[in-house]
C-alpha positions as CSV (number, residue, x, y, z in Angstrom):
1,X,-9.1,19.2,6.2
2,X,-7.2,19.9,2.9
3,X,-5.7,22.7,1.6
4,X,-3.5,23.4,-1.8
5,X,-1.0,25.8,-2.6
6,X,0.2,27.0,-6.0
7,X,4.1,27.9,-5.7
8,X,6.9,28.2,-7.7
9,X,9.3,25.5,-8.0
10,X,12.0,27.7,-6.3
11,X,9.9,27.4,-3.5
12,X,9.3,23.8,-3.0
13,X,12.1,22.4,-1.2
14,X,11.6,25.1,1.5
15,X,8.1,24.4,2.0
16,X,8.3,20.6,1.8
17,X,11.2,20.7,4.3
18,X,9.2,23.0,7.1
19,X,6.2,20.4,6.1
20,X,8.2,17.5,6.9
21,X,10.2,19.2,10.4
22,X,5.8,19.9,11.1
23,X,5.6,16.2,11.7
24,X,3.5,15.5,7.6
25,X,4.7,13.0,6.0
26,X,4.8,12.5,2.0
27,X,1.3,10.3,0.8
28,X,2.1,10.9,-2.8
29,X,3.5,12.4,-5.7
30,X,1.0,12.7,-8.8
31,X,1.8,14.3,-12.2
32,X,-0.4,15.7,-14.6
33,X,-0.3,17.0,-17.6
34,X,-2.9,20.2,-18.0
35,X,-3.2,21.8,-21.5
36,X,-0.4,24.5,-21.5
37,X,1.8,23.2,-18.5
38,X,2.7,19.9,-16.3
39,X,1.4,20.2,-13.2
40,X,3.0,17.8,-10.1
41,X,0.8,17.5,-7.2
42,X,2.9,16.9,-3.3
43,X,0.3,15.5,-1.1
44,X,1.6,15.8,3.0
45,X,-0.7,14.2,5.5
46,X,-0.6,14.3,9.3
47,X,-3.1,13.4,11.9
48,X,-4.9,13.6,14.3
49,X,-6.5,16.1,13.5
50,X,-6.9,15.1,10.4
51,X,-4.5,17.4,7.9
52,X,-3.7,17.1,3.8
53,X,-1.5,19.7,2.5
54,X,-0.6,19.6,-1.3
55,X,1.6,21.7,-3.1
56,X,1.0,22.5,-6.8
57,X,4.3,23.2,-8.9
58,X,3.7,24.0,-12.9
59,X,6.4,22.9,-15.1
60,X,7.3,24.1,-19.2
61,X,5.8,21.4,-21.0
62,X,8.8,21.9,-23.1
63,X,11.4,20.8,-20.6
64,X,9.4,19.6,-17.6
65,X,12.2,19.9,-14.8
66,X,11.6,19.8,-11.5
67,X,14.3,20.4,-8.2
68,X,14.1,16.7,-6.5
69,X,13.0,16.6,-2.7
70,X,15.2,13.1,-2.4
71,X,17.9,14.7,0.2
72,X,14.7,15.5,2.5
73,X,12.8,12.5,2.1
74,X,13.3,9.1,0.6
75,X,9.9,8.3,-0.7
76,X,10.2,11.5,-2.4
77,X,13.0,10.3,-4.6
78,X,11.3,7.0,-5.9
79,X,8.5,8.8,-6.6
80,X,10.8,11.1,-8.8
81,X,12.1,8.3,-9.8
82,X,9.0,6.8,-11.2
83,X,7.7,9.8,-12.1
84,X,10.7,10.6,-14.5
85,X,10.1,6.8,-16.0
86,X,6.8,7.6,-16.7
87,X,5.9,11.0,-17.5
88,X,9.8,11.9,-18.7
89,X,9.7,14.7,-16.2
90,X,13.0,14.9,-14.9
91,X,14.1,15.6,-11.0
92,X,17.1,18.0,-10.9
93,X,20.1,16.5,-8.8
94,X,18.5,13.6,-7.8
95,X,21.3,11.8,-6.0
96,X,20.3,8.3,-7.9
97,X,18.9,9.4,-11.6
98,X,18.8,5.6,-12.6
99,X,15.6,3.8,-13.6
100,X,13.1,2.7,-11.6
101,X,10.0,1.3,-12.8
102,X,11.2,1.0,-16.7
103,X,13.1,-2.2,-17.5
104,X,16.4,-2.0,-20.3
105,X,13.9,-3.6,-22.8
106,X,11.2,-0.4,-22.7
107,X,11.7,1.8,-25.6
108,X,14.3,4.6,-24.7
109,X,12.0,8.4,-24.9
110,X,8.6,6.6,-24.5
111,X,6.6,8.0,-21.5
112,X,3.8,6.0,-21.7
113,X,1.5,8.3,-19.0
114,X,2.2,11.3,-21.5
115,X,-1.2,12.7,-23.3
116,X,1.1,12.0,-26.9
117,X,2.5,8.7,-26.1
118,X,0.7,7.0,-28.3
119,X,0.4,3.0,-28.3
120,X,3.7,1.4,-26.9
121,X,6.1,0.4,-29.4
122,X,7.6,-2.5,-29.9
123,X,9.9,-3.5,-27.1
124,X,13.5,-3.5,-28.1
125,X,16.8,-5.8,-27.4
126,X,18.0,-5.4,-23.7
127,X,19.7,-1.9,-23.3
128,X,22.5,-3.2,-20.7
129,X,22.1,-5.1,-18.1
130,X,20.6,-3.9,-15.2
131,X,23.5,-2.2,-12.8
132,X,23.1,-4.2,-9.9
133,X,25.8,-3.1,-7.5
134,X,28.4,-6.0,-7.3
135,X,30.2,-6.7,-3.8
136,X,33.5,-8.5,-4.3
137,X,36.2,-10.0,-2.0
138,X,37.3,-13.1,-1.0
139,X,34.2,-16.1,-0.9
140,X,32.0,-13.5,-2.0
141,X,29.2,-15.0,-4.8
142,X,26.1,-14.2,-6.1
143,X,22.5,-15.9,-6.2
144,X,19.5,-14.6,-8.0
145,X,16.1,-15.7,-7.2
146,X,13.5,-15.4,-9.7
147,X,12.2,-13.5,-10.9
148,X,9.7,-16.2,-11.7
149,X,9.1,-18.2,-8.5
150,X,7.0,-21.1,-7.5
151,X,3.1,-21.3,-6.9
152,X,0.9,-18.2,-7.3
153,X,3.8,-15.7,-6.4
154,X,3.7,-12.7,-8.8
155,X,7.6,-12.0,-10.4
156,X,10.6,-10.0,-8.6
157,X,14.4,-10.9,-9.0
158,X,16.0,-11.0,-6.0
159,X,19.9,-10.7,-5.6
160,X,21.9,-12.0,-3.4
161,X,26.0,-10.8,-2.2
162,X,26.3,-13.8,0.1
163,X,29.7,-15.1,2.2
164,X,29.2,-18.3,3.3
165,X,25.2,-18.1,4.4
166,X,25.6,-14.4,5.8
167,X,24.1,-11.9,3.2
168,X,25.9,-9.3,2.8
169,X,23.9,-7.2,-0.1
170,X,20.5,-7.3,-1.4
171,X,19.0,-5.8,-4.5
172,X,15.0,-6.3,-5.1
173,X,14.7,-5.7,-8.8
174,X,10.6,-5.3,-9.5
175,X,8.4,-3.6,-11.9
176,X,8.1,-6.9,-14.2
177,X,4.2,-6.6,-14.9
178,X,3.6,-3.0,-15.0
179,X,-0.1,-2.9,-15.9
180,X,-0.7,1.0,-16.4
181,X,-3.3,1.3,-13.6
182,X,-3.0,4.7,-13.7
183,X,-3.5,5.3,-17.2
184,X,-6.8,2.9,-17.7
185,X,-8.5,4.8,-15.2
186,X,-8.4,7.9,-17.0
187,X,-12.1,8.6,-19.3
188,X,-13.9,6.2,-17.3
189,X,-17.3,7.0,-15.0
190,X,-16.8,7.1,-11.9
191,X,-18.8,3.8,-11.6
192,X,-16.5,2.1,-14.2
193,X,-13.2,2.8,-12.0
194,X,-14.2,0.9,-9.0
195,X,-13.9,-2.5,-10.3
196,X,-10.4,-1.2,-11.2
197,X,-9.5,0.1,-7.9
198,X,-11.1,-3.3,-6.4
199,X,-7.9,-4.8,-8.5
200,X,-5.3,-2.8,-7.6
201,X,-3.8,-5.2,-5.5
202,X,-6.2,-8.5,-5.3
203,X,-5.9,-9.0,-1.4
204,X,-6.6,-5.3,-0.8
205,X,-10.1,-4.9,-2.7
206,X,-12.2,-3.2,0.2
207,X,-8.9,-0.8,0.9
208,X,-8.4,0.3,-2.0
209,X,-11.9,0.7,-3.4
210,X,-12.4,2.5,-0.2
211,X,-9.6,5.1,-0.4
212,X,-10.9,5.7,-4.0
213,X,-14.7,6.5,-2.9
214,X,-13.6,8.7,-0.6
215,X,-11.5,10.7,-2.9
216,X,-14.7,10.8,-5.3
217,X,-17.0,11.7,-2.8
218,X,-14.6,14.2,-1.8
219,X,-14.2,15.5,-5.2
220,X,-18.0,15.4,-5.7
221,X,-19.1,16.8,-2.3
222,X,-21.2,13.6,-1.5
223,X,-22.0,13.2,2.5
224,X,-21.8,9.3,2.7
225,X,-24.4,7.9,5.7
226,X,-23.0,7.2,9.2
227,X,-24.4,3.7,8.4
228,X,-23.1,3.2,5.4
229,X,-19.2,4.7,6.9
230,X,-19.9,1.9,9.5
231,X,-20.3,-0.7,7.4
232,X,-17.1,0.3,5.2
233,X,-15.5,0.3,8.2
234,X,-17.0,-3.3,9.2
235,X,-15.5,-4.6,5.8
236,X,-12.2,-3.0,6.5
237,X,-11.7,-5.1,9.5
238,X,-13.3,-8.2,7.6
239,X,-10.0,-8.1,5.1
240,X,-7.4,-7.5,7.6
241,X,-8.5,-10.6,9.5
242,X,-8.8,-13.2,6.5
243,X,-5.0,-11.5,5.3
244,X,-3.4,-11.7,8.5
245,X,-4.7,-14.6,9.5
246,X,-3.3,-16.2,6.3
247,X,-0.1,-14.6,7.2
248,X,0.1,-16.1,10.9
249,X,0.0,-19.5,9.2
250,X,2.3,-18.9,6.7
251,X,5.1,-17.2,8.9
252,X,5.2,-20.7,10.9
253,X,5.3,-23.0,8.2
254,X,8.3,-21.0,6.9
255,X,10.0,-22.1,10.1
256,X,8.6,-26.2,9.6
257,X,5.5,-25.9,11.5
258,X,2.9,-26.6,8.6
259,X,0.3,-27.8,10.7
260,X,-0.6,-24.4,12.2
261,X,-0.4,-23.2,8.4
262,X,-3.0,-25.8,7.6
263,X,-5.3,-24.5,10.4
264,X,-4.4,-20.7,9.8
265,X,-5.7,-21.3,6.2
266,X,-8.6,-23.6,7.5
267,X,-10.1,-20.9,9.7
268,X,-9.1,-18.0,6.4
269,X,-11.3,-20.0,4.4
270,X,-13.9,-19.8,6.7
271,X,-14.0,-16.1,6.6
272,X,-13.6,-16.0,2.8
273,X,-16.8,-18.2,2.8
274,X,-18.2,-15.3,5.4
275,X,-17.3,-12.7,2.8
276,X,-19.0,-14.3,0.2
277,X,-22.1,-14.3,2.7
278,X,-21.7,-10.6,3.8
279,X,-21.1,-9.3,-0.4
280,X,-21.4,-12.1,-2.6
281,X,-17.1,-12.2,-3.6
282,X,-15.3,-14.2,-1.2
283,X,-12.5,-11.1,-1.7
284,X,-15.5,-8.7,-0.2
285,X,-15.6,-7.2,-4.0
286,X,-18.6,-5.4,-4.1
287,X,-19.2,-4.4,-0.8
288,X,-17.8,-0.6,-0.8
289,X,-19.9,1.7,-3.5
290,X,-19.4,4.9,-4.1
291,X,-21.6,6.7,-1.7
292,X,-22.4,4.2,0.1
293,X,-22.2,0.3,1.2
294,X,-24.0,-2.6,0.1
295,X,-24.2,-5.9,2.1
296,X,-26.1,-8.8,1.5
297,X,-25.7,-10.1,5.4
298,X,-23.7,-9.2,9.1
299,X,-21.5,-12.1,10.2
300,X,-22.9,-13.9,13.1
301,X,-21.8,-12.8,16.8
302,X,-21.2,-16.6,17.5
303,X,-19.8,-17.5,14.5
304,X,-17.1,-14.9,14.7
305,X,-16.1,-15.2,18.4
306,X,-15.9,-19.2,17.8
307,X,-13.1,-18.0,15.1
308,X,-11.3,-15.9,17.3
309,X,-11.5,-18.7,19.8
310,X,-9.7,-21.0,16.9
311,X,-7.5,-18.0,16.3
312,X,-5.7,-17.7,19.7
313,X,-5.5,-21.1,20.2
314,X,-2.8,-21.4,16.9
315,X,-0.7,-17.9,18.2
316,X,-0.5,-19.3,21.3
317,X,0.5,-23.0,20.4
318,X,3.1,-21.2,18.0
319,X,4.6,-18.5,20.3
320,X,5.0,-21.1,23.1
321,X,6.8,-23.4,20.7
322,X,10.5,-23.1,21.4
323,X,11.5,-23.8,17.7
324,X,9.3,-21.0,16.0
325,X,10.1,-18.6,18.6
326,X,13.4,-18.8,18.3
327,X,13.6,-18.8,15.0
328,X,11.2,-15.2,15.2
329,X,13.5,-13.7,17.8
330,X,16.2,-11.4,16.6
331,X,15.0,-12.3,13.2
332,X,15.5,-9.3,10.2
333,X,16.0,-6.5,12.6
334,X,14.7,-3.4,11.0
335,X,15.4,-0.4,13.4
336,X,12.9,2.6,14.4
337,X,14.9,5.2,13.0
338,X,15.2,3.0,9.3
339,X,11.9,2.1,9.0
340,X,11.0,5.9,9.7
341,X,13.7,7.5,7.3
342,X,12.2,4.8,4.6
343,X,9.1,6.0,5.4
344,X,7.3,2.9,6.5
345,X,3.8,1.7,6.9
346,X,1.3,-0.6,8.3
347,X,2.7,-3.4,11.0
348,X,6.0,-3.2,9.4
349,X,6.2,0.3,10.8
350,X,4.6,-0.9,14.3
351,X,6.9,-3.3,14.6
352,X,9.8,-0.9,14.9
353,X,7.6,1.3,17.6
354,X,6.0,4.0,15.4
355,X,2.5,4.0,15.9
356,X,0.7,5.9,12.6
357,X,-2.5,4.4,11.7
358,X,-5.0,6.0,9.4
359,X,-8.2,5.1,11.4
360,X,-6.6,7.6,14.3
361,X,-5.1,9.8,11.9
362,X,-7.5,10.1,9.0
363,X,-10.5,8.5,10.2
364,X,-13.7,8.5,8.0
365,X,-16.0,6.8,10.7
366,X,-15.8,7.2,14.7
367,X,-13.6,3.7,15.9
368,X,-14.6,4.5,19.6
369,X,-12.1,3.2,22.5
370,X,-12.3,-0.4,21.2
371,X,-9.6,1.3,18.2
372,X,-6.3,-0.4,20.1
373,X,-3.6,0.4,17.6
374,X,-0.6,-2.5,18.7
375,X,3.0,-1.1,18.8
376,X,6.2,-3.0,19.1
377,X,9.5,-2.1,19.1
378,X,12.0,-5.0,18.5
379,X,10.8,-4.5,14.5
380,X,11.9,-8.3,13.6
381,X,9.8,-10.9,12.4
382,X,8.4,-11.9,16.2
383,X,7.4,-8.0,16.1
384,X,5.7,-8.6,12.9
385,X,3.7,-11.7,14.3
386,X,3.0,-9.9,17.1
387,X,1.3,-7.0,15.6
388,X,-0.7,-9.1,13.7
389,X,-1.7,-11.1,15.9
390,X,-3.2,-7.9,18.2
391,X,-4.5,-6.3,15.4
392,X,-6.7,-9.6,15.0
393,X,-7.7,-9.0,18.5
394,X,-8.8,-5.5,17.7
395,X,-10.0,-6.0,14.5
396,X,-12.7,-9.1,16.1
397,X,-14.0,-6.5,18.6
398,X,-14.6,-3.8,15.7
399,X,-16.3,-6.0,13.8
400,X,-18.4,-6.9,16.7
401,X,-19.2,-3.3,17.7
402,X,-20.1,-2.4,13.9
403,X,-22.1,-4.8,13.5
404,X,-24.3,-3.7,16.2
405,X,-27.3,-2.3,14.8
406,X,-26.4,-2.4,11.0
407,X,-28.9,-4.1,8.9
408,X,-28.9,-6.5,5.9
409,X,-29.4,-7.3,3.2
410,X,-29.3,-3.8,0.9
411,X,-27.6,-0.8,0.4
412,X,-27.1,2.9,2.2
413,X,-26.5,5.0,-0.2
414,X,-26.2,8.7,0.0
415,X,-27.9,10.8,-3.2
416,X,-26.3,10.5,-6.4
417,X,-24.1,13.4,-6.9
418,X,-24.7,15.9,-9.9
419,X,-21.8,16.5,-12.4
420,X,-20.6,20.5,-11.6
421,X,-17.9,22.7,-13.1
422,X,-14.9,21.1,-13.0
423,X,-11.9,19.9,-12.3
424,X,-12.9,18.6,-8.9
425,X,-10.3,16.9,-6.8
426,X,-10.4,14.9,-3.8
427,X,-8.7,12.8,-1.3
428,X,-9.2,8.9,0.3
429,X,-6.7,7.9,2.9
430,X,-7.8,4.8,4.6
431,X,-5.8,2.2,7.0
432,X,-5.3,-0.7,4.7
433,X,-4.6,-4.4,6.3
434,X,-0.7,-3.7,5.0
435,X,-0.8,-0.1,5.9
436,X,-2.6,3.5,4.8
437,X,-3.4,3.6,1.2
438,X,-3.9,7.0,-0.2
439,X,-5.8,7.7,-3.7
440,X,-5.5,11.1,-5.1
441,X,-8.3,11.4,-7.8
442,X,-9.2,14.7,-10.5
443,X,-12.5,14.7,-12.0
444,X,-13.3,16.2,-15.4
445,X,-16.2,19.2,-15.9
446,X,-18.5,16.0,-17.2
447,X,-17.8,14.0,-14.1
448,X,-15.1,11.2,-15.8
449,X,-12.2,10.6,-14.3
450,X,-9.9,12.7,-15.5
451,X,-6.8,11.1,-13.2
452,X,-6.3,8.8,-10.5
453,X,-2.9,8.2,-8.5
454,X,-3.5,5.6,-6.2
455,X,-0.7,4.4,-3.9
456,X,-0.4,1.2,-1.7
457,X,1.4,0.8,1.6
458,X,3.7,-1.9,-0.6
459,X,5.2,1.3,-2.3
460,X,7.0,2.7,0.8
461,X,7.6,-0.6,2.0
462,X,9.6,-2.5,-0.3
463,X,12.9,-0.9,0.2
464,X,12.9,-2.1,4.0
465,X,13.2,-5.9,3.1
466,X,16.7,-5.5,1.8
467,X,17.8,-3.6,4.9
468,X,16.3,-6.1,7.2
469,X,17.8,-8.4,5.3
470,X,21.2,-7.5,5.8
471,X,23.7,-9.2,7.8
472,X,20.9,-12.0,8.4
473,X,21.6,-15.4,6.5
474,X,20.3,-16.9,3.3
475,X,17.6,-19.5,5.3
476,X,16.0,-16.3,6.6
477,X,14.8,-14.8,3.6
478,X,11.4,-16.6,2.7
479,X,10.8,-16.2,7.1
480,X,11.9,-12.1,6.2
481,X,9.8,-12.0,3.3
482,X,6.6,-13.3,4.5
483,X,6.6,-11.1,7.5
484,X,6.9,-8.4,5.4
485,X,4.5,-9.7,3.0
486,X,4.6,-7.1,0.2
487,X,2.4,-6.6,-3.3
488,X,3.8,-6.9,-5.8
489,X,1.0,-6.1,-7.9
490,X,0.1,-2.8,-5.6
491,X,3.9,-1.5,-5.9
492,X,3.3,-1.9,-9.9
493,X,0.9,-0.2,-11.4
């Protein structure tokens, strides 16, 4: 169920505080700019039952101020933050009013999601450079990593306060290819924005293309078929077992054991090569429509319980090897009470014991009792392989139980939907293999999109990293990093 509430702007910290005390937590912050004001959109989401609040404040377009919400909530004050870099709206008293998403070489006063930005300029000299917070004493130095880095790995600079090999301070500097997600979506058909949600973050297609169908079916009124929900929900599973698979193999060869990599990325091809089978992309492109599914076959009942088979045989040869465990245990400690005042998602969250998980929370198809949400509490990097390793377990008896009784090839599509008087809004919160993903998108009266605020789990999970960081030593960063395994592409849109 979701509701919205115009109020003043005098009124939002009070209401976002008794929504927060409620148990909601912040999904997203969207700003938009309406023909006479700027309107900022507070979407709060708890669940079960299923619950989406937002809170509509109207700004002067003349001075768009807003009181910030970063004392009550941290994800509130990056997405201020961003918000300010983008739009130039500007959070009162925001306790850290430095830049977030725009580098010292963007032009100083250019917004580029404003309606009169206008093309982007040319891109100056370096402003300053970027206030990093310097730790001195004795033996204290620095070392930056990248932010261009090896192999297929997309760019963040990494700095390092280190004594000896103990880290004492780390600062993740991102926001190097910011691609304007948000803005390319806006004017396009509905039908011409999924290929861009699909690329949001290239390891997340079905999730995100997911959590935007819903918010359009939402917005449009479309009833989607149980078959068709079932099948989404198939897919779902499919992409969180080819990513953390991949992930299990990469976490031990970051401590030396690359020949469980080689087999962890052995069995990921063979369910890419499935996912090519089931919707012609091995990244499962394609296979979530709005209002409806399309797939071409089911995986085979065999097939898949020979890979889960293949699957346990590498956790267990890794967790009863003395070497990797060890070097898991104790590992980038991030505590319950951090990773829940950050705001955390996904396994990251579960592996500091809370248990939120959009399929229970927000569901958008029924899971049934074989929906075994795995919870840890030690939230280091054997938490992180543990999770994954569960949700594998759960994720192989979903598919199974989807599968039942779906049939391919074609497509179950519900009734094309008929443009109505507009704007129409609407909501897609769906349990991506990092975490939930929410999508917040406005249609226009012709049935465009008029805007579209998508935001991945990587978002509320980057600032963790540092703090699990700290205190650990230099050698336990690429182990840290991987079993965190962020986007960088999903953080910057």
């Amino acid at each position: 169920m979701r509701t919205l509430h115009d109020i003043h702007t005098t009124e939002l910290a009070e209401r976002a505080e008794e929504l927060l005390a409620a148990g909601h937590r912040l999904a997203l912050i969207a700003a938009h700019h309406d023909p006479d004001t700027v309107r900022i959109v507070y979407l709060f989401a708890s669940g079960p039952p299923d619950t989406r609040i937002e809170l509509h404040v109207r700004l002067d377009p003349a001075r768009p101020e807003v009181p910030t919400l970063a004392p009550l909530s941290f994800p509130a004050g990056r997405f201020e933050r961003e918000m300010r870099d983008l739009h130039g709206i500007v959070p009162l008293d925001h306790p850290l009013p430095r830049r977030l998403v725009r580098h010292f070489h963007w032009p100083r006063g250019w917004y580029p999601m404003r309606p009169d930005a206008g093309p982007p300029p040319p891109f100056g000299e370096q402003e300053g450079p970027y206030p990093f917070l310097e730790v001195e004493g004795d033996g204290v130095y620095e070392i930056p990593v990248g932010p261009v880095h090896a192999g297929l790995i997309e760019p963040g600079h990494f700095r390092f306060s280190v004594v000896g090999e103990t880290i004492l301070k780390l600062k993740a500097r991102l926001w190097f290819v910011h691609k304007g997600i948000e803005q390319l979506f806006q004017g396009r058909s509905v039908a011409a924005g999924l290929p861009l949600a699909e690329r949001i973050s290239g390891d997340t297609a079905v999730g995100h293309a997911l959590a935007y169908c819903l918010a359009v079916e939402e917005a449009t009124g479309t009833q989607v078929p149980a078959d068709a929900q079932r099948a989404r929900a198939l897919l779902l599973e499919l992409e969180r077992l080819h990513n953390h698979v991949a992930d299990l193999g990469m976490l031990c060869n970051d401590v030396g054991h690359g020949i469980l990599n080689a087999h962890a990325q052995r069995i990921r091809e063979q369910l890419l090569r499935l996912g090519a089978e089931i919707t012609g992309h091995r990244l499962l492109r394609g296979g979530v429509v709005p209002g409806g599914a399309a797939l071409r076959a089911l995986p085979d009942p065999g097939r898949m319980r020979a890979i889960g088979e293949d699957i346990r045989e590498i956790t267990d040869l890794a967790l009863g090897h003395s070497t990797v465990r060890d070097r898991f245990t104790g590992t980038a400690i991030l505590t319950a009470q951090a990773a829940r005042d950050i705001g955390c998602l996904g396994y990251v969250a579960r592996a500091s014991g809370l248990a939120g998980d959009a399929r229970t929370a927000h569901p958008f198809t029924p899971y049934g009792a074989l929906l075994d949400v795995p919870v840890h509490d030690s939230g280091d990097v054997l938490a992180r392989f543990l999770v994954r390793a569960e949700e594998i377990e759960t994720s192989l008896a979903l598919v199974d139980q989807l599968a039942d009784g779906l049939t391919a090839p074609g497509a179950v599509l519900a009734p094309s939907p008929v443009p109505g008087a507009g704007p129409r809004t609407g909501v897609g919160l769906v349990e991506g293999w990092r975490g939930t993903i929410a999508t917040r998108i406005e249609l226009a009266p012709d049935g465009t999109l008029a805007r579209v605020k998508p935001v991945d789990p990587s978002f509320f999970n980057w600032p963790a990293l540092p703090l699990a960081l700290a205190d650990t030593i230099v050698p336990d960063f690429p182990l840290t990093n991987k079993s965190f395994n962020l986007s960088y592409a999903g953080n910057d849109l």
